[in-house]
C-alpha positions in Angstrom: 0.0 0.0 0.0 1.2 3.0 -0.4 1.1 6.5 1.6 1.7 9.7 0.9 3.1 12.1 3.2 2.8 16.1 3.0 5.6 18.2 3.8 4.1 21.8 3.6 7.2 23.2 5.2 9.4 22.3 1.8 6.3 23.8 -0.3 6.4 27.1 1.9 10.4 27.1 1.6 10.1 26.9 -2.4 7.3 29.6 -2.4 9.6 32.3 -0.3 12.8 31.5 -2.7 10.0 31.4 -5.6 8.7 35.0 -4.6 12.1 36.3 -3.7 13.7 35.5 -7.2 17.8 35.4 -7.4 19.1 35.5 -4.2 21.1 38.5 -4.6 24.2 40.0 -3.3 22.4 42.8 -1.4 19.8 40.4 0.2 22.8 38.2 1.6 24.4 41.5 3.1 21.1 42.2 4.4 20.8 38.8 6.3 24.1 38.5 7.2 23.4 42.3 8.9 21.0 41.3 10.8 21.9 38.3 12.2 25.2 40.3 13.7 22.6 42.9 15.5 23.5 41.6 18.9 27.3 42.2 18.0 26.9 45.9 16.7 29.3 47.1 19.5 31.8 44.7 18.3 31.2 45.5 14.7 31.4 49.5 15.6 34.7 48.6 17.2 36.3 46.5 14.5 34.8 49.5 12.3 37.2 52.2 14.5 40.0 50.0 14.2 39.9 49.5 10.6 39.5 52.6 9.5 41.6 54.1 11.9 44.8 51.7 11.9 44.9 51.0 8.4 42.7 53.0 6.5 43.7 56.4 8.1 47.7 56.5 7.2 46.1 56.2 3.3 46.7 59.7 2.8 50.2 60.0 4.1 51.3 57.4 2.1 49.3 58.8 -1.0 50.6 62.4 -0.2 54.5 61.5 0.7 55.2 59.0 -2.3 52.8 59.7 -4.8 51.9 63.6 -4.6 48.4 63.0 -4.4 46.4 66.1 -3.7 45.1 66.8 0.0 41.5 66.2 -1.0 42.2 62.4 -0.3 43.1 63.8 3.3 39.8 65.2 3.8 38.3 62.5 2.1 39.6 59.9 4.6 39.1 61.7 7.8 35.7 62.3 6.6 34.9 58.9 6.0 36.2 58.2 9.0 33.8 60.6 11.2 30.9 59.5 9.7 32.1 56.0 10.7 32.2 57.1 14.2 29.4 59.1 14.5 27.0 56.4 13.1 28.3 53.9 15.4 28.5 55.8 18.0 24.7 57.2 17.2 23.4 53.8 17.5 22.7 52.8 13.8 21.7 49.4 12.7 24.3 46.8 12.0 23.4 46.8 8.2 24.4 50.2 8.1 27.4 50.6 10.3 28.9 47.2 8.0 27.7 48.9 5.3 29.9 52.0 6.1 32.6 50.2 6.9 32.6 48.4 3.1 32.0 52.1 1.5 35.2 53.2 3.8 37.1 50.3 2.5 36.5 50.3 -1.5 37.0 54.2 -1.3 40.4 54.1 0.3 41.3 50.7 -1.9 40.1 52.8 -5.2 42.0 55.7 -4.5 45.1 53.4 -3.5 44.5 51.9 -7.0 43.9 55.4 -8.8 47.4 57.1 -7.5 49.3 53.8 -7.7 49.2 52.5 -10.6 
């Protein structure tokens, strides 16, 4: 004899991914954001200290070797505040991480733009 069994969990699971479409790059970011909610503080940290240990001493190198204009300066240090202040603020994780990725593919594109 046979039986047939219903699984409406698996029909519910291919009806979200159905309705979603492509699982994009943005949505992962999104999920990813907010299941680090509970570590913001330690996100907003890790934020200081990369911008601030590696991200900040962009300009001098840029400005000493290079002869980059001091726009880059300003550019940095503002980057920078608004790092701080969002964090410090009390911003969701999405956008504090989301911050801290802008910081880094500005200072990596002007590292790119005066290097090579």
């Amino acid at each position: 004899m046979n039986t047939i069994e219903l699984n409406p969990t698996a029909q519910l699971a291919d009806k979200e991914v159905a309705a979603a479409g492509k699982i994009s790059l943005y949505n992962r970011f999104n999920k990813f954001a907010e299941s680090q909610a509970k570590n913001r503080a330690g996100w907003f940290m890790a934020s200081l200290l990369w911008q601030g240990v590696l991200c900040l001493p962009v300009p001098a190198f840029l400005l000493y070797y290079y002869n980059a204009p001091i726009w880059i300066l300003f550019v940095t240090v503002l980057l920078f505040f608004i790092n701080l202040v969002a964090g410090m603020a009390g911003t969701k994780t999405t956008t504090v991480l989301g911050l801290l990725l802008a910081g880094t593919l500005v200072n990596l594109a002007m590292i790119l733009v005066f290097v090579l």
